[in-house]
C-alpha positions as CSV (number, residue, x, y, z in Angstrom):
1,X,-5.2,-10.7,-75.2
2,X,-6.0,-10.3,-71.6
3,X,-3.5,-13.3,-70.8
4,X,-0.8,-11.3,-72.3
5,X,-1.4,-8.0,-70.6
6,X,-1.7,-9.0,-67.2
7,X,2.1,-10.7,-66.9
8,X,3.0,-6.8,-68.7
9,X,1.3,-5.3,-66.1
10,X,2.8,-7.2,-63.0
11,X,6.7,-6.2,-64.3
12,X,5.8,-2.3,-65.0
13,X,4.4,-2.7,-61.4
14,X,7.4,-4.6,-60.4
15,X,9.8,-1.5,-61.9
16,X,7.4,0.3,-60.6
17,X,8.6,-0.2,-56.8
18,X,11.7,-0.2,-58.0
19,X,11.4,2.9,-59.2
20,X,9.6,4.6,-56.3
21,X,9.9,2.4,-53.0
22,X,11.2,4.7,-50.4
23,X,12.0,4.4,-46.1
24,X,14.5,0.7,-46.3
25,X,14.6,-1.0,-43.5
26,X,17.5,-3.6,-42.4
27,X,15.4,-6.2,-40.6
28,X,18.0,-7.4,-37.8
29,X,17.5,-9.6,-34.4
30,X,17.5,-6.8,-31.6
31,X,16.5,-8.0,-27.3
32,X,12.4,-7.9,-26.7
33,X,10.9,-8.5,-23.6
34,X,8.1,-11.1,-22.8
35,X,5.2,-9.4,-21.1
36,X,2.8,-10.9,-18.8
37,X,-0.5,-8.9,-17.9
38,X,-1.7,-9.3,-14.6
39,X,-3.8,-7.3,-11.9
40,X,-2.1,-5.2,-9.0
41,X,-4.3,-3.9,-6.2
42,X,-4.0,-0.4,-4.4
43,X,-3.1,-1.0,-1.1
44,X,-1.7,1.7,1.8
45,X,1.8,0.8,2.6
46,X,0.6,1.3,6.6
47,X,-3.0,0.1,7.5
48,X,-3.2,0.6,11.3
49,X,-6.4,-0.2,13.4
50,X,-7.7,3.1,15.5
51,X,-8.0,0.7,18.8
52,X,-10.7,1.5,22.0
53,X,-7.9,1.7,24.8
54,X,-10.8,1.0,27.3
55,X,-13.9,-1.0,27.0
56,X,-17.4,0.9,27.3
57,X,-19.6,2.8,25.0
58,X,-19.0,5.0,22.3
59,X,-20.6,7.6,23.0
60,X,-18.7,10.2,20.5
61,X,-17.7,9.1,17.0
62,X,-16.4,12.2,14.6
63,X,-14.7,10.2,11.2
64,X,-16.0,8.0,8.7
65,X,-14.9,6.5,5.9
66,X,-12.4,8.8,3.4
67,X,-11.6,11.1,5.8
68,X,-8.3,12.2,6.2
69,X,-6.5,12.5,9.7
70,X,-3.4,13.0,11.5
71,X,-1.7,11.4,14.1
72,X,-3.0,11.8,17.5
73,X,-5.9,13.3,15.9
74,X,-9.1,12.3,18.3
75,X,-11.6,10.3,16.6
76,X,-14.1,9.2,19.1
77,X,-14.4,8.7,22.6
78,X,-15.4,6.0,24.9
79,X,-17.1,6.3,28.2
80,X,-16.9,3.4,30.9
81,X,-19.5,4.4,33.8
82,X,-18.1,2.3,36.2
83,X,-14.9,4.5,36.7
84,X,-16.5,7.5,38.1
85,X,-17.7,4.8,41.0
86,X,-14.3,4.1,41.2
87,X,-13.0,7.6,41.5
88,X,-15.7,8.4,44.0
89,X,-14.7,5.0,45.6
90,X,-11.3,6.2,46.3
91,X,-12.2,9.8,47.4
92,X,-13.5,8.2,49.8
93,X,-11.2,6.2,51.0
94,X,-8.6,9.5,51.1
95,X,-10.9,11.0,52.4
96,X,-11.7,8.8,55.8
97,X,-7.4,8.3,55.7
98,X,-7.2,12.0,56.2
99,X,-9.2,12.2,58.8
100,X,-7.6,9.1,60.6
101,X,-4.3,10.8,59.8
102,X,-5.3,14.3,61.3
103,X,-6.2,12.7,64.4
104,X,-2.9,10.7,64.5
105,X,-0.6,14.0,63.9
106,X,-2.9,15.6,67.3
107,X,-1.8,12.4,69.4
108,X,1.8,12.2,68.2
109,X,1.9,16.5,68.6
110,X,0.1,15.5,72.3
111,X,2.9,12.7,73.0
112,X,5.4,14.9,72.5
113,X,4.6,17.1,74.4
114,X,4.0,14.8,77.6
115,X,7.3,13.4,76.9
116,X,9.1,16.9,77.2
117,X,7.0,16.2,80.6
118,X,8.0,13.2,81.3
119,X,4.6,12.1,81.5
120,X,4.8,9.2,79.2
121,X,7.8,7.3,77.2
122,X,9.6,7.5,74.4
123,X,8.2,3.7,73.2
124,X,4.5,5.2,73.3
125,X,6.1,7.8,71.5
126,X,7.5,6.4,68.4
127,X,4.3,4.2,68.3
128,X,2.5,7.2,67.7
129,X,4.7,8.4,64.9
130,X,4.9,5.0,62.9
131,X,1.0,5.5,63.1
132,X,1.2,8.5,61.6
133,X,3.9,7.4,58.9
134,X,1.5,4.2,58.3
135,X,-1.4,6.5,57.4
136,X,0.8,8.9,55.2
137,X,2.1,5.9,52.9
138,X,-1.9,4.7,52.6
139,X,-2.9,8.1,51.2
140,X,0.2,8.5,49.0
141,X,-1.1,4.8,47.6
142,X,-4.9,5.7,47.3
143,X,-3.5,9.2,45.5
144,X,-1.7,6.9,42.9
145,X,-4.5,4.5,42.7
146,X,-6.8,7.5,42.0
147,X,-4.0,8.5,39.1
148,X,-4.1,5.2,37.5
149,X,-8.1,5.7,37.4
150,X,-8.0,9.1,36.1
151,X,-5.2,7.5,33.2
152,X,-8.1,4.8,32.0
153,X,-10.9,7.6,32.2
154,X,-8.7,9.9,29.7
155,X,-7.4,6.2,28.0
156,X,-11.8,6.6,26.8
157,X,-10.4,8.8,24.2
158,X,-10.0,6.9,20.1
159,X,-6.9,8.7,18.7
160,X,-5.7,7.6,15.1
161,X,-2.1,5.7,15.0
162,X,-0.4,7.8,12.1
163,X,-1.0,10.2,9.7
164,X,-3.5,8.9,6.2
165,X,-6.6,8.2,5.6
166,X,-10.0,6.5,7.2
167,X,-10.6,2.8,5.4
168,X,-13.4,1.4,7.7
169,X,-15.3,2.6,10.8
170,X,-16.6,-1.3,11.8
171,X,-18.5,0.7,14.8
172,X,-21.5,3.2,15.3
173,X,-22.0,5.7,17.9
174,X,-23.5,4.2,20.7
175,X,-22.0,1.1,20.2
176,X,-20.2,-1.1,23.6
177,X,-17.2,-1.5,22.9
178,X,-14.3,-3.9,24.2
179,X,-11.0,-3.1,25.2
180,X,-8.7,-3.6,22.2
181,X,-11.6,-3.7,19.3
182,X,-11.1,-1.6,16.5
183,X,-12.7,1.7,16.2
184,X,-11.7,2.4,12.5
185,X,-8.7,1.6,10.2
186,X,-6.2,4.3,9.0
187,X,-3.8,3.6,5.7
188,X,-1.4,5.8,5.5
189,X,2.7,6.2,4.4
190,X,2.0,6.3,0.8
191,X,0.2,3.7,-1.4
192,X,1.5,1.3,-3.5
193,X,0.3,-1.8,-5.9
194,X,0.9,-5.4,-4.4
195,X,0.8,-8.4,-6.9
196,X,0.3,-12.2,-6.7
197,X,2.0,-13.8,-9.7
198,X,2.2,-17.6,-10.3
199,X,5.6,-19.1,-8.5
200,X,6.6,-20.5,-11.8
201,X,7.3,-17.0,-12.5
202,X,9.1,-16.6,-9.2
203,X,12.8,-16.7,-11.3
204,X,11.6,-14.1,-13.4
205,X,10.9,-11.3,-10.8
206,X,13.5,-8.8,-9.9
207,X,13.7,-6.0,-7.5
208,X,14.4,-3.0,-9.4
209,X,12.8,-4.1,-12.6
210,X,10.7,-1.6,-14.7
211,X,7.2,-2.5,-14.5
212,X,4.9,-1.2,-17.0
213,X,0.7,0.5,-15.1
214,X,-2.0,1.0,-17.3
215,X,-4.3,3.1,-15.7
216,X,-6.6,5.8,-17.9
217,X,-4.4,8.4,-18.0
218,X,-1.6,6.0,-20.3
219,X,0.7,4.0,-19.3
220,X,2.6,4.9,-16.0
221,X,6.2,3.2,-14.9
222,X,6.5,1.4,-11.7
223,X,9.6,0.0,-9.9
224,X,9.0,-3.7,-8.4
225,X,10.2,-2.4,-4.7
226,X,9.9,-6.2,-2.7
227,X,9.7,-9.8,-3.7
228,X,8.2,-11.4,-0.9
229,X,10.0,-15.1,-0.6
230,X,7.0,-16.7,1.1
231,X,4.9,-18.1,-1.6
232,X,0.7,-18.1,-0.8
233,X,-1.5,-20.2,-2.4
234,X,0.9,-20.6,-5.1
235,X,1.4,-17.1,-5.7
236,X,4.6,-15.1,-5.4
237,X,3.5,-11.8,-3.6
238,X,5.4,-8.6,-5.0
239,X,5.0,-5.0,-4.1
240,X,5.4,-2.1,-6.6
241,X,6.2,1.6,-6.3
242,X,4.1,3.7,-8.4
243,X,4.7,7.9,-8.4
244,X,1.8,9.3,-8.7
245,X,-0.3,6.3,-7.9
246,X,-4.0,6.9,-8.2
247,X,-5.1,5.8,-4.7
248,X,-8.7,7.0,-4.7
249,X,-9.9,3.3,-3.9
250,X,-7.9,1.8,-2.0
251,X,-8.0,-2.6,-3.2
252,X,-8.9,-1.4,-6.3
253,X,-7.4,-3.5,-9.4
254,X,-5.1,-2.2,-11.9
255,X,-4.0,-3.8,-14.9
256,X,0.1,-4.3,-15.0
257,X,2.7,-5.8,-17.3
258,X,5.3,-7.9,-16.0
259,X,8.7,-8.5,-17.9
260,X,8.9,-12.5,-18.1
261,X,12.3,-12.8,-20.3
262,X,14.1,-11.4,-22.5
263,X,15.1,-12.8,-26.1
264,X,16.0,-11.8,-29.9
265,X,13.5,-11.2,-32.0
266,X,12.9,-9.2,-35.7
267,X,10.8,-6.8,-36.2
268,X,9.8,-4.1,-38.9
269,X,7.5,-0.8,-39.0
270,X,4.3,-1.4,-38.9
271,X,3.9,1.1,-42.2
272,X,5.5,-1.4,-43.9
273,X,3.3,-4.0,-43.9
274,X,0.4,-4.5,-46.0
275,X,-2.8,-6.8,-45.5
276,X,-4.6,-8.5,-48.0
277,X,-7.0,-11.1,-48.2
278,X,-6.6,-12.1,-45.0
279,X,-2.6,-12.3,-45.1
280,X,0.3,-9.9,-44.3
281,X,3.0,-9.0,-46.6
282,X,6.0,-6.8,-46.3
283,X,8.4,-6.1,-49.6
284,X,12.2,-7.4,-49.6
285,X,14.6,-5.6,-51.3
286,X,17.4,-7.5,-52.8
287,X,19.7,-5.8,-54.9
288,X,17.6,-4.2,-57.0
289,X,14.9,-6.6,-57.2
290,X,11.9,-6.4,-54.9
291,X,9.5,-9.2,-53.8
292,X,6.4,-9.3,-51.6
293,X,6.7,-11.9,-49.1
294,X,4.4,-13.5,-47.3
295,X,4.8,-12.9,-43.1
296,X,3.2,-14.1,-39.5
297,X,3.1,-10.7,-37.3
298,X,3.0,-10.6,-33.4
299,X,3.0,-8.8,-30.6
300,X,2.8,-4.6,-31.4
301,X,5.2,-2.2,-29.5
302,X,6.5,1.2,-29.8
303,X,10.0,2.2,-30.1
304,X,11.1,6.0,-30.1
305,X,7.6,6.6,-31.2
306,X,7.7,3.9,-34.1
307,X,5.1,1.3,-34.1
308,X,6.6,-1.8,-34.4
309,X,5.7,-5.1,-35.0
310,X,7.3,-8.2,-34.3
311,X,7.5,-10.9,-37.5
312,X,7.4,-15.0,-36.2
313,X,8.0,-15.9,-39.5
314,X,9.0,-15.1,-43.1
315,X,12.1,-13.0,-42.5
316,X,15.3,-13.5,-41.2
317,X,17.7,-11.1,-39.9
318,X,20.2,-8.8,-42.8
319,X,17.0,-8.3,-45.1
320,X,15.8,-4.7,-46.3
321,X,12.5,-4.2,-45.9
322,X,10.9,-1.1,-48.6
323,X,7.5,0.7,-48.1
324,X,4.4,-0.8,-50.2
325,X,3.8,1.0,-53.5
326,X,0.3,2.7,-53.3
C-alpha cells in the first residue's frame, strides 16, 4: 500500500508546482567578470625626506611621527659650533681691513693735498689710491664671505618639503647629524593603494578599469590610475585611486579585486535554488511541466540588489527557471 501512495504523492506534488510556482526566470548567457583578490598597500603619493641642510647637532626637534605639517613649516634645528668661529674669524679680518683702509684714505687725502703743492707726483699719487681701492674690494669680499657664513648658520634650520604628514623621525634630539641625512619623512599629495600583480596578468590590467576595495566600511570603487611597464621581481606594479581612501596607516594592506577577463556565463537567483543532501537543485519549467534538476553553482554576485549565482553546469541558456514549492 505504501508502494502505491508514494508515486500518488510525487504527481499531486508535481501539479502541485504547477499549480503554485511563481517569480520565472529565463536563464540566458549575459558578460561576468573574473576576479582576482590581491592585497594593495596605502602609500602617500609624495614621500619626501625633511633633509639637515648643514651637518652638526640637533639640538631642537619639535615633530614626531603622525604629525601633520605644512610646507616650510620648521621642524628642528641644527647647530654647527664651528661657524660662530668662523663669523668671529671674519670680523676680524674686516675688522683689521678697516683699519688698514682708514689709514690709506688719510695718506691718499695727505697726497693730495701735497700734490695741489707740488710737493710730491702724481705716480705716488695714484699708488695711494689703488691702495685704497685694493683694501675696499678685500672688505666688500670678507662682507660676502661673512654672508655666505650667516646663509649656513640659518641653513641649521629642518624645514619640511611639502604639505602632509610625519612617517618617520630616524633622529633624536641631540643627535650629530650630517649634511644631507634625513631628519624625518613627510607623505603628502593624497594617498593612494599601489599593487604588485603577477606579469602573467600584465595583459589584463587597464588604466581606467573599475577596481573593486574591501575595507570595513563595504566595498569602496577605485580607478587603476598607472600601470607601471617595468616589471619587479615578477610583479607588474600598479597604482590605484581610491576617494575617500582610509590612510590612517600608511603600508597598511588592503584587500582588492582585480577584473582578470571577461566571458559569458548563466546564472539564476540565488532564491531559486534549493539544497538537499549535499546537492543543489533549481526547477525547469518547460511548457507546463516542471522538473528539478540537478546543478554545480559558483561564484556569488549581486546584481541591482539580486544575489546571484553563477551555474557551471546543468543548465543552458533559453531555460525558465520557477521558485521551489515550500
Amino acid at each position: 500500500m505504501n508502494a502505491k501512495i508514494l508515486p500518488l504523492a510525487l504527481v499531486a506534488l508535481s501539479l502541485s508546482f504547477a499549480a503554485r510556482a511563481e517569480g520565472p526566470y529565463t536563464v540566458q548567457p549575459a558578460p561576468m567578470t573574473d576576479w582576482k583578490a590581491v592585497y594593495g598597500q596605502v602609500e602617500a603619493k609624495d614621500m619626501i625626506p625633511a633633509r639637515a641642510r648643514l651637518g652638526g647637532t640637533l639640538v631642537d626637534l619639535s615633530v614626531s611621527e603622525g604629525d601633520q605639517v605644512q610646507a616650510g613649516q620648521p621642524l628642528g634645528r641644527i647647530v654647527d659650533e664651528k661657524i660662530a668661529f668662523q663669523l668671529g674669524a671674519v670680523d676680524a679680518q674686516l675688522n683689521a681691513l678697516t683699519a688698514q683702509l682708514e689709514n690709506a684714505q688719510a695718506e691718499l687725502a695727505r697726497g693730495e693735498a701735497l700734490l695741489s703743492r707740488g710737493v710730491t707726483t702724481a705716480q705716488q699719487l695714484d699708488s695711494l689710491r689703488t691702495q685704497v681701492n685694493v683694501l675696499e674690494g678685500q672688505i666688500a669680499a670678507q662682507q660676502a664671505q661673512r654672508r655666505v657664513v650667516e646663509q649656513q648658520q640659518t641653513e641649521g634650520e629642518v624645514l619640511a618639503p611639502i604639505s602632509g604628514r610625519v612617517l618617520t623621525v630616524p633622529v633624536a634630539k641631540g643627535a650629530v647629524v650630517m649634511a644631507g641625512e634625513p631628519v624625518a619623512t613627510i607623505g603628502g599629495g593624497g594617498f593612494f593603494l599601489t599593487l604588485a600583480v603577477p606579469e602573467r596578468h600584465a595583459g589584463a590590467l587597464t588604466e581606467g578599469d573599475t577596481i573593486t576595495i574591501e575595507t570595513a566600511d563595504g566595498d569602496k570603487e577605485g580607478v587603476l590610475a598607472k600601470v607601471y611597464p617595468s616589471i619587479e621581481n615578477g610583479r607588474v606594479v600598479a597604482d590605484v585611486d581610491v576617494p575617500d581612501l582610509d590612510a590612517g596607516f600608511v603600508n597598511a594592506r588592503v584587500l582588492v579585486r582585480l577584473p582578470m577577463a571577461v566571458r559569458e556565463a548563466l546564472s539564476v537567483p540565488a532564491d531559486l535554488i534549493r539544497t538537499h543532501a549535499g546537492l543543489d537543485f533549481v526547477v525547469v519549467q518547460e511548457g507546463e511541466t516542471l522538473s528539478e534538476r540537478a546543478i554545480v553553482p559558483g561564484t556569488r554576485f549581486v546584481v541591482d540588489g539580486v544575489e546571484m549565482v553563477e551555474i557551471l553546469t546543468g543548465l543552458q541558456g533559453g531555460e525558465t527557471v520557477v521558485a521551489h514549492e515550500h
